[in-house]
N, CA and C atoms as a LAMMPS dump frame, in Angstrom:
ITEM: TIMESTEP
0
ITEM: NUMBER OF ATOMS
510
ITEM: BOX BOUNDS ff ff ff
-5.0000000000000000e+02 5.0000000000000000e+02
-5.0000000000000000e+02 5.0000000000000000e+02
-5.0000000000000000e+02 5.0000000000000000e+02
ITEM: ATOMS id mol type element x y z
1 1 1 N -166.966 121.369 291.355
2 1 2 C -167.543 121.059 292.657
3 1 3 C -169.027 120.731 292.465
4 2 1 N -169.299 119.666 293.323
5 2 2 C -170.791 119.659 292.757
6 2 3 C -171.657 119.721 294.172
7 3 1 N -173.065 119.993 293.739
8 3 2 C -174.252 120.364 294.669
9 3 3 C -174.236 119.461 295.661
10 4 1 N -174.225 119.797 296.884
11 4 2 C -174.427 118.716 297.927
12 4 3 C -174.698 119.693 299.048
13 5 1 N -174.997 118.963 300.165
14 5 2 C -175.585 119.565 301.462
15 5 3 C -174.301 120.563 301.759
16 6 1 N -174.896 121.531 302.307
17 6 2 C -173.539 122.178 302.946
18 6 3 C -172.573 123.53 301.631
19 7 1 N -173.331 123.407 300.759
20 7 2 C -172.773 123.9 299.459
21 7 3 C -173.572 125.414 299.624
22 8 1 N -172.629 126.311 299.208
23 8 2 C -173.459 127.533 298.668
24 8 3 C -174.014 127.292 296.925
25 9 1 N -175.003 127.504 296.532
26 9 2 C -175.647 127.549 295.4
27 9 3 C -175.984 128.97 294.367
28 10 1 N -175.602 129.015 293.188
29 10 2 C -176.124 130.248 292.684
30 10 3 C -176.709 129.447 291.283
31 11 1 N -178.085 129.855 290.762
32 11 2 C -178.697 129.274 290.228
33 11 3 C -179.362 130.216 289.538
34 12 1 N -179.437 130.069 288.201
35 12 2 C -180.411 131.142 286.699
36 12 3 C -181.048 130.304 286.411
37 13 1 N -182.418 130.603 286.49
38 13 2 C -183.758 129.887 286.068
39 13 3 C -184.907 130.752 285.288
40 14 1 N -185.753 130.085 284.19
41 14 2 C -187.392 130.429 284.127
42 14 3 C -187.738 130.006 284.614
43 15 1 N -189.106 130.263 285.511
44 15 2 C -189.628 129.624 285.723
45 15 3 C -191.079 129.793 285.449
46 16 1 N -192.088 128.719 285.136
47 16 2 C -193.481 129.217 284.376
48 16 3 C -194.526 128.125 285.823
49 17 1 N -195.126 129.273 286.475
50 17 2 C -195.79 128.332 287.7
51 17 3 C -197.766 128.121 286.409
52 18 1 N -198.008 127.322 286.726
53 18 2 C -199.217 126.719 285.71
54 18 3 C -200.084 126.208 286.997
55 19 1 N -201.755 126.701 286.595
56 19 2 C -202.66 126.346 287.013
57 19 3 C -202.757 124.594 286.479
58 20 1 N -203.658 123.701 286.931
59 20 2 C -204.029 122.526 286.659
60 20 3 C -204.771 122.601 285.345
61 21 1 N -204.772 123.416 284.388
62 21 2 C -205.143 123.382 283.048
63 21 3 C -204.008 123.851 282.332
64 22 1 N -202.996 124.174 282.899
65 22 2 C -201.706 124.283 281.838
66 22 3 C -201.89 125.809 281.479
67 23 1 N -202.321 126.503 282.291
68 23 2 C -202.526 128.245 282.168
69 23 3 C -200.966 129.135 282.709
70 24 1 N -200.604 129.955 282.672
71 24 2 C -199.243 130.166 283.452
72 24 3 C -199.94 131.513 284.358
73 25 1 N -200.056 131.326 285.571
74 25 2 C -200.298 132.248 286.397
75 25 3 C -199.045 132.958 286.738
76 26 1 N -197.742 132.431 286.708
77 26 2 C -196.872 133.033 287.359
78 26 3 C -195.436 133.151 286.548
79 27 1 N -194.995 133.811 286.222
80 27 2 C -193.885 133.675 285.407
81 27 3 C -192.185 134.392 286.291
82 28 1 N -191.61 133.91 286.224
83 28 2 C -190.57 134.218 286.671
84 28 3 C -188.814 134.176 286.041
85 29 1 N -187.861 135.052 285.511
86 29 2 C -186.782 134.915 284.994
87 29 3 C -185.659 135.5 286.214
88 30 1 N -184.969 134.703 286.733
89 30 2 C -183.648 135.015 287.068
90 30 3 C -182.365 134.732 286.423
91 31 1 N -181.553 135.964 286.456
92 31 2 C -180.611 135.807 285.58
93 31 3 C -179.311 135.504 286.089
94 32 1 N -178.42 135.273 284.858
95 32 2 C -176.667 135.188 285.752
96 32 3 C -176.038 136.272 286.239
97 33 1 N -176.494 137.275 286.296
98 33 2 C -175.897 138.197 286.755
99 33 3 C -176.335 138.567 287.978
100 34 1 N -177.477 138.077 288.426
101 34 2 C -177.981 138.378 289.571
102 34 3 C -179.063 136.915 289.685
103 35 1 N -177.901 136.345 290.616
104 35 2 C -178.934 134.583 290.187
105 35 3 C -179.258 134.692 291.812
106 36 1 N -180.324 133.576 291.801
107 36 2 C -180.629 133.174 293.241
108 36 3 C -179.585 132.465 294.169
109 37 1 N -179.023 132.877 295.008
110 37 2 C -178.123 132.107 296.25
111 37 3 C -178.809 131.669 297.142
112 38 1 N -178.693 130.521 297.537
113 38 2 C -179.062 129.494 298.837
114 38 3 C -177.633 128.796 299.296
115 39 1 N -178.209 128.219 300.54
116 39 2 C -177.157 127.256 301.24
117 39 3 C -178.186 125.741 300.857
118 40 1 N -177.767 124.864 300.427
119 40 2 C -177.697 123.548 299.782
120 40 3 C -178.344 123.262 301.029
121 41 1 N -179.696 122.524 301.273
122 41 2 C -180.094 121.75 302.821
123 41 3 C -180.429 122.254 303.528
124 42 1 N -180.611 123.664 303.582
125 42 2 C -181.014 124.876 304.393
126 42 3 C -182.028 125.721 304.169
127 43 1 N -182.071 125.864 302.745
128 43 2 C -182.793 126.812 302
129 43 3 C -184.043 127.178 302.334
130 44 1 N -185.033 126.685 302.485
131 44 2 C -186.004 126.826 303.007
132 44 3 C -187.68 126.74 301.682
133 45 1 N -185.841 125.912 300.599
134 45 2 C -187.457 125.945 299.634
135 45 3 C -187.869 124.267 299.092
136 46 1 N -188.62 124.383 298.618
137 46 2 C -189.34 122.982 298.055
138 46 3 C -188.292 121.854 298.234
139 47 1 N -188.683 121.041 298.968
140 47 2 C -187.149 119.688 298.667
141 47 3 C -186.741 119.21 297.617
142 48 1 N -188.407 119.102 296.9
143 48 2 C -187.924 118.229 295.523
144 48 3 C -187.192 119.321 294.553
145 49 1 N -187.337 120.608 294.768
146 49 2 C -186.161 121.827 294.06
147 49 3 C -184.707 121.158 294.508
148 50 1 N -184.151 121.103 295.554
149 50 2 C -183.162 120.305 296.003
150 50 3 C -182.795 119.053 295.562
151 51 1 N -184.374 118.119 295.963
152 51 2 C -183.49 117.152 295.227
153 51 3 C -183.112 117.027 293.306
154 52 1 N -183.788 117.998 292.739
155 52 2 C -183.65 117.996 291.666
156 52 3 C -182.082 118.56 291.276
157 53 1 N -181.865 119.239 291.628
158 53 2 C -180.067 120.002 291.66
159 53 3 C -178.971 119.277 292.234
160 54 1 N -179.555 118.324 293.038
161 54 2 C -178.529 117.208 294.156
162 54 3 C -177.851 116.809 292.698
163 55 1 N -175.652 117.007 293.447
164 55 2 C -175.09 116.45 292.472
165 55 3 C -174.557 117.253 290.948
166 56 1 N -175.51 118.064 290.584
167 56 2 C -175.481 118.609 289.469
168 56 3 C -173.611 119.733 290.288
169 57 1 N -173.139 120.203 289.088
170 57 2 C -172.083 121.257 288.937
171 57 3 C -172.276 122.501 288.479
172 58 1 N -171.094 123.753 288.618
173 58 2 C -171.181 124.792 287.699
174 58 3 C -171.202 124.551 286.287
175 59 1 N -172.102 125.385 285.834
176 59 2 C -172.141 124.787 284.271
177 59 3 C -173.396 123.908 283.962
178 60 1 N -174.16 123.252 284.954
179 60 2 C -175.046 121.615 284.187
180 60 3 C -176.512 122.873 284.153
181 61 1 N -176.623 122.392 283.233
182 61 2 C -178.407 122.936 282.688
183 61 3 C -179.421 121.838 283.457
184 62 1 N -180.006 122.027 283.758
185 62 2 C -181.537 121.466 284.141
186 62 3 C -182.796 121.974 283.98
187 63 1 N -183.592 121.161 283.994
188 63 2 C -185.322 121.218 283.172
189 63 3 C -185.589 120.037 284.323
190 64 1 N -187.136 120.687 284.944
191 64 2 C -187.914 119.935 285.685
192 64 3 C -189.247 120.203 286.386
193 65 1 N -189.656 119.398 286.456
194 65 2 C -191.149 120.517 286.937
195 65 3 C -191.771 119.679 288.317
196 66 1 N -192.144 120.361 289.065
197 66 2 C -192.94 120.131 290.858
198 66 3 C -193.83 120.836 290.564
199 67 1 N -194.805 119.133 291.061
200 67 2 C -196.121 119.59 291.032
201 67 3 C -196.69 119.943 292.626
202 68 1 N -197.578 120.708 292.407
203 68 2 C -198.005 121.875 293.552
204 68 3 C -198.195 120.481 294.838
205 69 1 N -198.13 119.992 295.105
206 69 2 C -198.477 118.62 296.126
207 69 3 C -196.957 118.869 296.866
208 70 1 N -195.56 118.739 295.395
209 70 2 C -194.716 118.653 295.868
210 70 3 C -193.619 120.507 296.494
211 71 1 N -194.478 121.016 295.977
212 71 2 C -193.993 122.625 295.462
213 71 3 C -194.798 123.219 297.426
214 72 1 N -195.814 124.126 297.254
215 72 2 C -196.018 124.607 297.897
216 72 3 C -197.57 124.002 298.217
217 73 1 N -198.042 123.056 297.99
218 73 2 C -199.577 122.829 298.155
219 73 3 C -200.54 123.195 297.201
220 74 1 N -201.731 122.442 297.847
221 74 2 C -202.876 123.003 296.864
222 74 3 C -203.44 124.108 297.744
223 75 1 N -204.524 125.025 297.281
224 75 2 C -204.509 126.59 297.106
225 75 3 C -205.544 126.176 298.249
226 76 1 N -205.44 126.626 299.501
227 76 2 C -206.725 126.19 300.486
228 76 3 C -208.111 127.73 300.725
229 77 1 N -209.338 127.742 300.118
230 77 2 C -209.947 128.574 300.662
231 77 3 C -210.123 129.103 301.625
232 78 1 N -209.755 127.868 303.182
233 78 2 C -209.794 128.217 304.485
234 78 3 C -209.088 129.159 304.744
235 79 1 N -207.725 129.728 303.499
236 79 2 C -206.775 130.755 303.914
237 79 3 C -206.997 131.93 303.551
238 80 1 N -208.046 132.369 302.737
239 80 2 C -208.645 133.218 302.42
240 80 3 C -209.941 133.979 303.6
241 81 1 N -209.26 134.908 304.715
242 81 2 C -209.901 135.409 304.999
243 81 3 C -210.031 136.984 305.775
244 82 1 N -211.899 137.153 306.274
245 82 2 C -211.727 138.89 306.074
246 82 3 C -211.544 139.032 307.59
247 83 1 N -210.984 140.209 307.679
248 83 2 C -210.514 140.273 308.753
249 83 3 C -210.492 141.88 309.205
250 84 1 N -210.836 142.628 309.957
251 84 2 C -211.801 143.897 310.371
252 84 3 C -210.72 144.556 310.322
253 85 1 N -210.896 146.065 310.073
254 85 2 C -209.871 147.016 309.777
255 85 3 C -209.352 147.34 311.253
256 86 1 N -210.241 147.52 312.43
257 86 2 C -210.027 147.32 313.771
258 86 3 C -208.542 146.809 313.981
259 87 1 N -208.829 145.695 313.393
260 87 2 C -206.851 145.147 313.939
261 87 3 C -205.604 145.377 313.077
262 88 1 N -205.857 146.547 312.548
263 88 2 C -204.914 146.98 311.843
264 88 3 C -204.324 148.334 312.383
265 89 1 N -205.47 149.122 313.409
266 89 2 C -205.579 150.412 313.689
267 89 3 C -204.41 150.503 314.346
268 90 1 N -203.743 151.695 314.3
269 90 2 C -202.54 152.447 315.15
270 90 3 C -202.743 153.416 315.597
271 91 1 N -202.882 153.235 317.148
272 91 2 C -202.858 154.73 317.613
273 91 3 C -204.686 155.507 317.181
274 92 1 N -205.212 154.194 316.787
275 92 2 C -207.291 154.625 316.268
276 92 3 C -207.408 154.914 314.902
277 93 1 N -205.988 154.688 314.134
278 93 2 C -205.811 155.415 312.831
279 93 3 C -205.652 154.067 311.862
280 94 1 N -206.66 154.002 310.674
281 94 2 C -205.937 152.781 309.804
282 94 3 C -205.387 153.295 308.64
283 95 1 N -204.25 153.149 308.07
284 95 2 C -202.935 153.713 307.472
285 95 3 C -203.58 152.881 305.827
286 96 1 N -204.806 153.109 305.369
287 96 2 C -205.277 152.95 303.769
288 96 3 C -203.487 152.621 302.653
289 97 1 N -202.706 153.477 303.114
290 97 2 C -201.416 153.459 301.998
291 97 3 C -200.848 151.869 302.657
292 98 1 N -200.794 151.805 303.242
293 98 2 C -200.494 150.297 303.797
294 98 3 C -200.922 149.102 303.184
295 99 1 N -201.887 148.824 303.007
296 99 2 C -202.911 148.066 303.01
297 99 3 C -203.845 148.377 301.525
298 100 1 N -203.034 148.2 300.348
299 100 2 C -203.483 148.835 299.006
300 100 3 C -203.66 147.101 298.52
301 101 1 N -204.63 147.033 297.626
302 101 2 C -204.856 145.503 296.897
303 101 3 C -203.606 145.37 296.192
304 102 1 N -202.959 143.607 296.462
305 102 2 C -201.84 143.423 295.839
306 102 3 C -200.355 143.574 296.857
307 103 1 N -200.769 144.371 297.714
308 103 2 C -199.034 144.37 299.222
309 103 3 C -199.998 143.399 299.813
310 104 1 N -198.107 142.905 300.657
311 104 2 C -198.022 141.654 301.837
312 104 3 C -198.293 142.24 302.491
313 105 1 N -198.619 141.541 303.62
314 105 2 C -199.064 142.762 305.295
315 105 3 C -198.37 141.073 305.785
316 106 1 N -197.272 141.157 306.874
317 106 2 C -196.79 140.418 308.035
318 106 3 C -197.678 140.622 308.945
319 107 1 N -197.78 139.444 309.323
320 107 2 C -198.916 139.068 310.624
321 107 3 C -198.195 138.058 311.461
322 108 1 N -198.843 137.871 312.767
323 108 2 C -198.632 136.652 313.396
324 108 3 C -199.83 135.814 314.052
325 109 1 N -199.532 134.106 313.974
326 109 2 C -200.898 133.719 314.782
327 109 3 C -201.117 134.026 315.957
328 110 1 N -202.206 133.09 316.663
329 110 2 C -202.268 133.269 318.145
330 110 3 C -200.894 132.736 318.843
331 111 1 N -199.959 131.581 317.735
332 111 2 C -198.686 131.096 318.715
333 111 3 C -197.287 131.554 318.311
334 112 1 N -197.691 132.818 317.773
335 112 2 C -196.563 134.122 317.298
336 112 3 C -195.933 133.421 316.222
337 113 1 N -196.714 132.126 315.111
338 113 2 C -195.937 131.906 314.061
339 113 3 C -196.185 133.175 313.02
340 114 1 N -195.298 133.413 312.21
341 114 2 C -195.269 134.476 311.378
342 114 3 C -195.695 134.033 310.338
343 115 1 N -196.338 135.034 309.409
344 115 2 C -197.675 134.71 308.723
345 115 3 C -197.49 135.97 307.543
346 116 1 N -197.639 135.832 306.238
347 116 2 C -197.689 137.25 305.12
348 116 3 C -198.504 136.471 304.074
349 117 1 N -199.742 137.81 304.519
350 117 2 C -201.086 137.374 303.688
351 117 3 C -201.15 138.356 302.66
352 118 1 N -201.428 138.385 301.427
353 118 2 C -201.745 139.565 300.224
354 118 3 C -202.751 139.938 300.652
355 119 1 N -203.429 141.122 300.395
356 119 2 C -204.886 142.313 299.987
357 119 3 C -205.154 141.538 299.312
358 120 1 N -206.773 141.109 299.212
359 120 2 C -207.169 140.686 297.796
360 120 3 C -208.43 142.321 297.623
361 121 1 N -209.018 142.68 298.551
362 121 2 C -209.72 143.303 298.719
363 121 3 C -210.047 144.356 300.097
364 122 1 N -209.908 145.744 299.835
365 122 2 C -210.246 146.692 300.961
366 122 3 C -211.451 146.894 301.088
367 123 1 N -212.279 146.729 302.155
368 123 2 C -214.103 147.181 301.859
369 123 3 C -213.715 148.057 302.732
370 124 1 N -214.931 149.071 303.395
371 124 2 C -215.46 150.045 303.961
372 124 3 C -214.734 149.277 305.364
373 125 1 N -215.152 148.177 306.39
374 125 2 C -214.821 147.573 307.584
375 125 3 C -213.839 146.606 307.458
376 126 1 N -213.085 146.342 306.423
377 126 2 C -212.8 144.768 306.605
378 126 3 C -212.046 144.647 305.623
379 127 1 N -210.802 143.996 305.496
380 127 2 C -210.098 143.151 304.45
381 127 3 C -210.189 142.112 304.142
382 128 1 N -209.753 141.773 303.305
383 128 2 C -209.755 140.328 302.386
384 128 3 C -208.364 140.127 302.096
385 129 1 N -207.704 139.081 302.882
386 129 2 C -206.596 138.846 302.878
387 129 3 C -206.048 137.092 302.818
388 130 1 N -205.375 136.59 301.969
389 130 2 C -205.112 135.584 301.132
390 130 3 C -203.98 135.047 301.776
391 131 1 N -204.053 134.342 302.726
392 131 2 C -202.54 133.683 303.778
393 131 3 C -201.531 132.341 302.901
394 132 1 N -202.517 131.916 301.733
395 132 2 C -201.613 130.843 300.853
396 132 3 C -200.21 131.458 300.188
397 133 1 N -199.675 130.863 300.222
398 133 2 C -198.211 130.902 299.628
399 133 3 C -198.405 131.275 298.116
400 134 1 N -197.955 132.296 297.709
401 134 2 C -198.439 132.426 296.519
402 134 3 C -198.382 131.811 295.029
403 135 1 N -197.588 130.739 295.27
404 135 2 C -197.598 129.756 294.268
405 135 3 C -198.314 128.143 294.625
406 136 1 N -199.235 128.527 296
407 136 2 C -200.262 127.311 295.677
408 136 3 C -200.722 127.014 295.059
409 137 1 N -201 125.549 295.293
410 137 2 C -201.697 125.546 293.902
411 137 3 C -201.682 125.64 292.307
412 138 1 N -200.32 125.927 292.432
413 138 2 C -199.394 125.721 290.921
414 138 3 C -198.482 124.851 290.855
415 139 1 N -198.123 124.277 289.644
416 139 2 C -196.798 123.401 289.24
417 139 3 C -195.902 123.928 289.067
418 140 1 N -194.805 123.834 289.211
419 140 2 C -193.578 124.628 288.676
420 140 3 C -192.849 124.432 287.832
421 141 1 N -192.424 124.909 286.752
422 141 2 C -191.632 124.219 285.666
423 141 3 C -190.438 125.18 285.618
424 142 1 N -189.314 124.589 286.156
425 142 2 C -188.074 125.475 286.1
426 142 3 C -186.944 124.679 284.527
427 143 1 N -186.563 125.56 284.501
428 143 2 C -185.105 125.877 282.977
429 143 3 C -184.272 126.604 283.136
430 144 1 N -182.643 125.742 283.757
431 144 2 C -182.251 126.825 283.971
432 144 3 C -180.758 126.357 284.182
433 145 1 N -179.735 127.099 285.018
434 145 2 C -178.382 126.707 285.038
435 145 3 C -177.831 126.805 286.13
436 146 1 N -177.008 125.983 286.468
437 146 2 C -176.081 126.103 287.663
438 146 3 C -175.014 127.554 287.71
439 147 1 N -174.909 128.533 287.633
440 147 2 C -173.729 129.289 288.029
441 147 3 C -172.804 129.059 288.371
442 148 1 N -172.695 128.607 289.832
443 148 2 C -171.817 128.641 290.961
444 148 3 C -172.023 127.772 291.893
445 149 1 N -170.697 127.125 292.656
446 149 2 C -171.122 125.669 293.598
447 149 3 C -169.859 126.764 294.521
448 150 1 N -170.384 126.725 295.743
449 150 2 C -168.959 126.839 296.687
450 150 3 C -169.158 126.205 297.677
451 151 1 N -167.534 126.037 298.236
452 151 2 C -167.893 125.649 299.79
453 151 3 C -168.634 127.243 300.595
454 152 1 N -169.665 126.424 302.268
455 152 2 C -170.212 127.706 302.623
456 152 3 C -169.026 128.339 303.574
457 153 1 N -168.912 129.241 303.988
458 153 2 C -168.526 129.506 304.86
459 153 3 C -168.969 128.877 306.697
460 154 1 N -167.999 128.977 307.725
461 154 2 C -167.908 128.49 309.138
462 154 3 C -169.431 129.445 309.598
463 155 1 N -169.504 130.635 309.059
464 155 2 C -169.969 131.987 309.314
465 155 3 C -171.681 131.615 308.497
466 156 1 N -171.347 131.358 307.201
467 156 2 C -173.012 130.714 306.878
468 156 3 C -173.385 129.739 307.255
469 157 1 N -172.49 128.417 307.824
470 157 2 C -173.244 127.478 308.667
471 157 3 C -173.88 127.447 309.605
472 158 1 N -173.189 128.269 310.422
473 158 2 C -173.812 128.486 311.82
474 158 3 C -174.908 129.121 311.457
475 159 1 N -175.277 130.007 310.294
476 159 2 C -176.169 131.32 310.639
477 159 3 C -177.353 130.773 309.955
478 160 1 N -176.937 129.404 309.073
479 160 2 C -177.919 128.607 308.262
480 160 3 C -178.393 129.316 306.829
481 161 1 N -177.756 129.786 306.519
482 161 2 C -177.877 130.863 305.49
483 161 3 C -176.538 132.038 304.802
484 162 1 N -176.944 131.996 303.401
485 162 2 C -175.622 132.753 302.764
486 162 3 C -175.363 134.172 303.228
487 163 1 N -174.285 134.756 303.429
488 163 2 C -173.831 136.342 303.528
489 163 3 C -173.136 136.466 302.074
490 164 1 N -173.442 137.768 301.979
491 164 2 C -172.842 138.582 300.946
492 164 3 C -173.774 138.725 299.421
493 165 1 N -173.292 138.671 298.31
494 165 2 C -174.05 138.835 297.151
495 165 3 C -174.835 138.053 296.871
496 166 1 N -176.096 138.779 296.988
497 166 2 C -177.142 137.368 296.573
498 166 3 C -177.384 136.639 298.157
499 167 1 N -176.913 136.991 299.294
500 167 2 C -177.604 136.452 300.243
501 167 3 C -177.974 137.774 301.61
502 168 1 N -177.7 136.935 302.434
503 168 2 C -177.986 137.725 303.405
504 168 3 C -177.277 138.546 303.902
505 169 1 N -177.481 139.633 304.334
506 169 2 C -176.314 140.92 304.783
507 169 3 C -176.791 141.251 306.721
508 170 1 N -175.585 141.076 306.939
509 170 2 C -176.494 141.65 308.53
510 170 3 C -175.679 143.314 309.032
């Protein structure tokens, strides 16, 4: 069966994300035993990841690399910012174990889009919090294998997304 819209996907990859000097900021191994599942057209990740797998079968190896333009963007400073411990408070209390350098904190804008910025920094008043996607600003170079092609289920179409191993559970 091969990759096409509408397909459940299970996929084993390296992947080595590289600064614009060929540095590897980000390294990543998923395996066959516990590979990544998506719904084919749905997924919610990079297109050109998609279109790179379009077609391919269980079994086909692929090598390819997206550059950050096509991946997640370039790394914007404007998203880097501090933001007062004040709006974090609960109840007058700010929860320090929360909010450690390195955890996501979920946020929303002013038009309730949902938003997960890293700690870069806790000061005395104020955080430093990093709203870019964390592979801005990098290329991606994936190596890796097809697993598994299925049809999705009536039940993951509608819901736009996989149930069960490797996907979503409700």
């Amino acid at each position: 069966m091969k990759i096409e819209k509408n397909k459940v996907v299970a996929v084993a990859y390296d992947l080595q994300a590289k600064d614009r000097e060929g540095k590897v900021e980000v390294s990543e191994k998923v395996n066959a035993q516990e590979p990544m599942v998506f719904l084919f057209g749905s997924s919610g990740l990079p297109e050109k990841f998609e279109e790179e797998l379009d077609g391919l079968s269980s079994g086909s190896e692929f090598k390819f690399v997206i550059s950050s333009d096509e991946a997640y963007g370039d790394f914007e400073e404007e998203a880097v910012v501090n933001l007062s411990k004040e709006i974090f408070k609960i109840d007058g209390d700010f929860d320090e174990s929360k909010f450690q350098v390195g955890t996501f904190v979920p946020m929303s804008d002013a038009d309730g889009n949902f938003l997960r910025g890293k700690v870069l920094a806790v000061n005395q008043n104020e955080l430093t919090i990093d709203f870019n996607h964390p592979l801005a600003g990098l290329n991606l170079e994936f190596q890796g294998k097809v697993v598994e092609v299925r049809d999705a289920t009536s039940e993951e179409l509608d819901h736009g997304h996989v149930h069960g191993p490797g996907g979503h559970h409700h």
